[in-house]
C-alpha positions as CSV (number, residue, x, y, z in Angstrom):
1,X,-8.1,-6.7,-23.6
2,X,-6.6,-4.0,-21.9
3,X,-3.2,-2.0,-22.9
4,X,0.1,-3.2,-21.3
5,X,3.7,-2.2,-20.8
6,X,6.3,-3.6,-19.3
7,X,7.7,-2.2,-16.0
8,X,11.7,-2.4,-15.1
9,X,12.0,-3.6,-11.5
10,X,14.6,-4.7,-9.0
11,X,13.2,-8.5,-8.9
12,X,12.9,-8.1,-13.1
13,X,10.7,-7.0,-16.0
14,X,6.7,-7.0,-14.7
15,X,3.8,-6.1,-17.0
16,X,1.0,-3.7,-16.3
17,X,-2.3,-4.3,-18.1
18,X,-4.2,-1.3,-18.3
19,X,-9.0,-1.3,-18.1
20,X,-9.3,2.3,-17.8
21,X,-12.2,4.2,-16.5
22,X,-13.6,7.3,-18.2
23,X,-13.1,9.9,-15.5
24,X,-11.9,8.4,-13.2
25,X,-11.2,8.3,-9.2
26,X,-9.3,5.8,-8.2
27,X,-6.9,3.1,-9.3
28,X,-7.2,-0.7,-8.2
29,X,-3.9,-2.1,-8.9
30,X,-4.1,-6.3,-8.8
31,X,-2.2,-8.9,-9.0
32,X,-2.5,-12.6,-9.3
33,X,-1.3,-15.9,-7.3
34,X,1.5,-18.2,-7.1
35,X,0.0,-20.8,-9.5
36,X,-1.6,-18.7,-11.9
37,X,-1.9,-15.3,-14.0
38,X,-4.0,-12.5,-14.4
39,X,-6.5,-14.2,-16.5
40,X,-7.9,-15.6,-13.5
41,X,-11.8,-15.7,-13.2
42,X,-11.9,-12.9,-10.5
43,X,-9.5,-10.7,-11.4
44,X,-10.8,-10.7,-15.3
45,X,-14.5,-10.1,-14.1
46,X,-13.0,-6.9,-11.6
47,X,-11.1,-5.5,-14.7
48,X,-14.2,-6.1,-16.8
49,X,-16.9,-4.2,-14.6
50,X,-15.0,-1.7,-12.6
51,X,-14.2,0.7,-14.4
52,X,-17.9,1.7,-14.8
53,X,-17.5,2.6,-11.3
54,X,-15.0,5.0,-12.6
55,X,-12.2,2.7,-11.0
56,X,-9.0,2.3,-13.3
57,X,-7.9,-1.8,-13.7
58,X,-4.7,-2.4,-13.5
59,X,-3.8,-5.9,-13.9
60,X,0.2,-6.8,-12.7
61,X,2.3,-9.4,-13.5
62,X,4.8,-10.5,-11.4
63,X,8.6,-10.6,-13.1
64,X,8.2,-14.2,-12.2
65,X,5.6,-14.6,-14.6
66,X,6.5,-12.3,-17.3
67,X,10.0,-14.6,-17.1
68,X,7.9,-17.3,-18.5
69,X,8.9,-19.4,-15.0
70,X,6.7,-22.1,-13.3
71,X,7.3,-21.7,-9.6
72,X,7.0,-17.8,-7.7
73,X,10.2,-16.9,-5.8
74,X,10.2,-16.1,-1.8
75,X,7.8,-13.2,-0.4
76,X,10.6,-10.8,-0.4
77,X,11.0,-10.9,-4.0
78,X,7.3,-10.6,-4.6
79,X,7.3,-7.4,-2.4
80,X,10.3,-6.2,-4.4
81,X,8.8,-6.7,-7.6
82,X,5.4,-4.5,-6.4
83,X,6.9,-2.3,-5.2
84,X,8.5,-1.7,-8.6
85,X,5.3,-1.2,-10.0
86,X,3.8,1.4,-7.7
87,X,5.2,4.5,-9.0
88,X,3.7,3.6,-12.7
89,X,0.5,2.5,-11.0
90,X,0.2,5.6,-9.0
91,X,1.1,7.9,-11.7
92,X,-1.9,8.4,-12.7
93,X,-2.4,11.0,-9.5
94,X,-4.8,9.5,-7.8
95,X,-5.6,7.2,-4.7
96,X,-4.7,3.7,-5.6
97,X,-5.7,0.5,-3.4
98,X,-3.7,-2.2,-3.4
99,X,-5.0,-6.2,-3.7
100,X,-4.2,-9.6,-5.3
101,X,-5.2,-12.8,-5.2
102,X,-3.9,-15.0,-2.8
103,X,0.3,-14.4,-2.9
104,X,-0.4,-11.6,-4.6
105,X,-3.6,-10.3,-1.6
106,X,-0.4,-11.3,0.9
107,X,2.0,-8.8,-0.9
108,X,-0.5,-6.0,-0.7
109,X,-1.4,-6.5,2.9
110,X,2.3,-6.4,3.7
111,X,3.4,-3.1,1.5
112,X,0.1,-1.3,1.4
113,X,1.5,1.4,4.9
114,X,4.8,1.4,3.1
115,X,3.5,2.5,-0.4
116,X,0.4,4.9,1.4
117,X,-2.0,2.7,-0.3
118,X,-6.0,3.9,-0.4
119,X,-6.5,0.3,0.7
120,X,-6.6,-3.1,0.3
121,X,-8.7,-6.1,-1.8
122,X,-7.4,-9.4,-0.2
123,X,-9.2,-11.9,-3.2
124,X,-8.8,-15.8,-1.4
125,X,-6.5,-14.4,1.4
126,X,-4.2,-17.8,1.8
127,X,-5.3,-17.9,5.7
128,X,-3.3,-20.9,6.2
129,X,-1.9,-23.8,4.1
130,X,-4.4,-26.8,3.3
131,X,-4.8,-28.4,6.8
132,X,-2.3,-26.3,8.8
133,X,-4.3,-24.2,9.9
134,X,-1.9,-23.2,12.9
135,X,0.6,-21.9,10.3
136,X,-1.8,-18.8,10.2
137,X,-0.7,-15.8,8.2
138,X,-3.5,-13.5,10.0
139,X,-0.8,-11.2,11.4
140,X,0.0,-9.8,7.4
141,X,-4.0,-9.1,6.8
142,X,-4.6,-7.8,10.2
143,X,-1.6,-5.5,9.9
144,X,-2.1,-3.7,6.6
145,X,-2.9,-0.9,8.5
146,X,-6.0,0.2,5.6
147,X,-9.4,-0.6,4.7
148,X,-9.4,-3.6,3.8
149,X,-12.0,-6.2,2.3
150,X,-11.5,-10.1,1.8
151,X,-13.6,-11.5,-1.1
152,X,-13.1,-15.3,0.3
153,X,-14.5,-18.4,-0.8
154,X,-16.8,-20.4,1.5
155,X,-14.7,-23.7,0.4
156,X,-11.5,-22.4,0.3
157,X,-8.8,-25.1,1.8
158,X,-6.6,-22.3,2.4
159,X,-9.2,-20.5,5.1
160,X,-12.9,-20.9,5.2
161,X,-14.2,-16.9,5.8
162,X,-15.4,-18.5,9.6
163,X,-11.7,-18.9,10.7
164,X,-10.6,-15.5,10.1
165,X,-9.9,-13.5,13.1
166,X,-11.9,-10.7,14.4
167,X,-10.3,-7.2,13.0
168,X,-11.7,-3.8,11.0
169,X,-11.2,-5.3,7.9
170,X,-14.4,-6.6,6.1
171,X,-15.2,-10.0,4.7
172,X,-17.4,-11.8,2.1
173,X,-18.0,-14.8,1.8
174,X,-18.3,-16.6,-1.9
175,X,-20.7,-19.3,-1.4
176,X,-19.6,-22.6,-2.1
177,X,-16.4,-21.3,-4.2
178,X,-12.5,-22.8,-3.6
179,X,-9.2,-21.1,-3.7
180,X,-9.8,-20.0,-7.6
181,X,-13.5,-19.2,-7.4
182,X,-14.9,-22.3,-8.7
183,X,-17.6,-23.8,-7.8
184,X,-19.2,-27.6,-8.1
185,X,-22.0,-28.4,-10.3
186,X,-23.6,-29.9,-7.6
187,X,-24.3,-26.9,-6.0
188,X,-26.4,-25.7,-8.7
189,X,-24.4,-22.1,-8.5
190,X,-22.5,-20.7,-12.2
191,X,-19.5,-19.5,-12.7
192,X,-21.1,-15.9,-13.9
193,X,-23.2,-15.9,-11.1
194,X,-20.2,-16.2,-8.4
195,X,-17.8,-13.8,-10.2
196,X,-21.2,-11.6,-10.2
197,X,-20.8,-12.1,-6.5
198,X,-17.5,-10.7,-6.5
199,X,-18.0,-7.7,-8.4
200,X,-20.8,-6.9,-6.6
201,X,-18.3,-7.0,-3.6
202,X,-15.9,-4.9,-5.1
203,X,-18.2,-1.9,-6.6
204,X,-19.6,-1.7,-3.1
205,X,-16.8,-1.4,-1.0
206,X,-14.9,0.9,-3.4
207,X,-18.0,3.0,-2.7
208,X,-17.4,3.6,0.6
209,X,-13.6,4.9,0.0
210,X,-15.0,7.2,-1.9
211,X,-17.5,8.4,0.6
212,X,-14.6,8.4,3.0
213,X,-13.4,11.1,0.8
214,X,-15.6,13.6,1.0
């Protein structure tokens, strides 16, 4: 487990959790979803492996969720509440990208030109609610306005990767994984082996904002 501290926002208290790399480069600040915390699958497996890459995790939780409440508020007081915790995640002095899983990849699309983000990592971008697929929230990824790389589920109700929209940003697909990254038996697939998927992902494309460095 990583170290944490509590951050004083406009929207309330949120908590940092702290994986940090030895020497390192860059800062990947995440947070989680409207129905869960940062002991999701994905975002435990990123904060596990990256920083081996030399990538600093830091895992952020919403006031919401520090509050102990159920239910996340509205969008605006999601964006309030990260950008709260930028100038603690970025005070570290180096580039930091921005991501989330699902509400939270929404919020970092959304911010990421305000708060001169290194990028975006959009984990199960909510494309669209379950079977309202014309209620398409396409506009917030396509407009971050940074690299940005969706880590999407190939059964994910909210937006199968082959009905997102052309753009620049990149995509990759977790076969047979939902919303959360979990995947049937049937399919003969683990659990370590799809979060394996999505590290892999993740140390790649970091990779390349590194070489866009130099």
């Amino acid at each position: 487990m990583g170290n944490s501290e509590d951050v004083e926002t406009e929207a309330g208290d949120a908590r940092v959790t702290w994986y940090e790399a030895d020497d390192a480069w860059l800062v990947l600040a995440l947070s989680h979803g409207a129905g869960g915390g940062i002991g999701a699958r994905d975002l435990k497996g990123i904060a596990e492996v990256l920083p081996g890459e030399g990538v600093t995790v830091a895992l952020v939780e919403q006031p919401w969720r520090v509050a102990g409440k159920k239910i996340a508020p509205a969008p605006k007081a999601l964006d309030t509440g990260w950008r709260g915790i930028w100038p603690v995640v970025a005070g570290h002095g180096l580039p930091v990208v921005a991501g989330g899983r699902s509400a939270g990849a929404r919020v970092a699309c959304r911010t990421a030109l305000e708060l001169g983000a290194a990028g975006v990592l959009a984990l199960s971008f909510p494309l669209h609610p379950p079977g309202k697929p014309e209620r398409s929230r396409a506009a917030e990824l396509l407009g971050s306005g940074v690299p940005t790389l969706v880590v999407q589920g190939g059964s994910d109700p909210f937006g199968k990767p082959g009905e997102f929209p052309k753009g620049t940003y990149g995509i990759v697909e977790v076969p047979d994984a939902n919303h959360g990254f979990a995947v049937p038996k049937r399919s003969g697939r683990t659990e370590a082996g799809t979060v394996a998927v999505i590290t892999d992902a993740v140390r790649v494309w970091v990779r390349t904002l590194d070489a866009g460095r130099r």
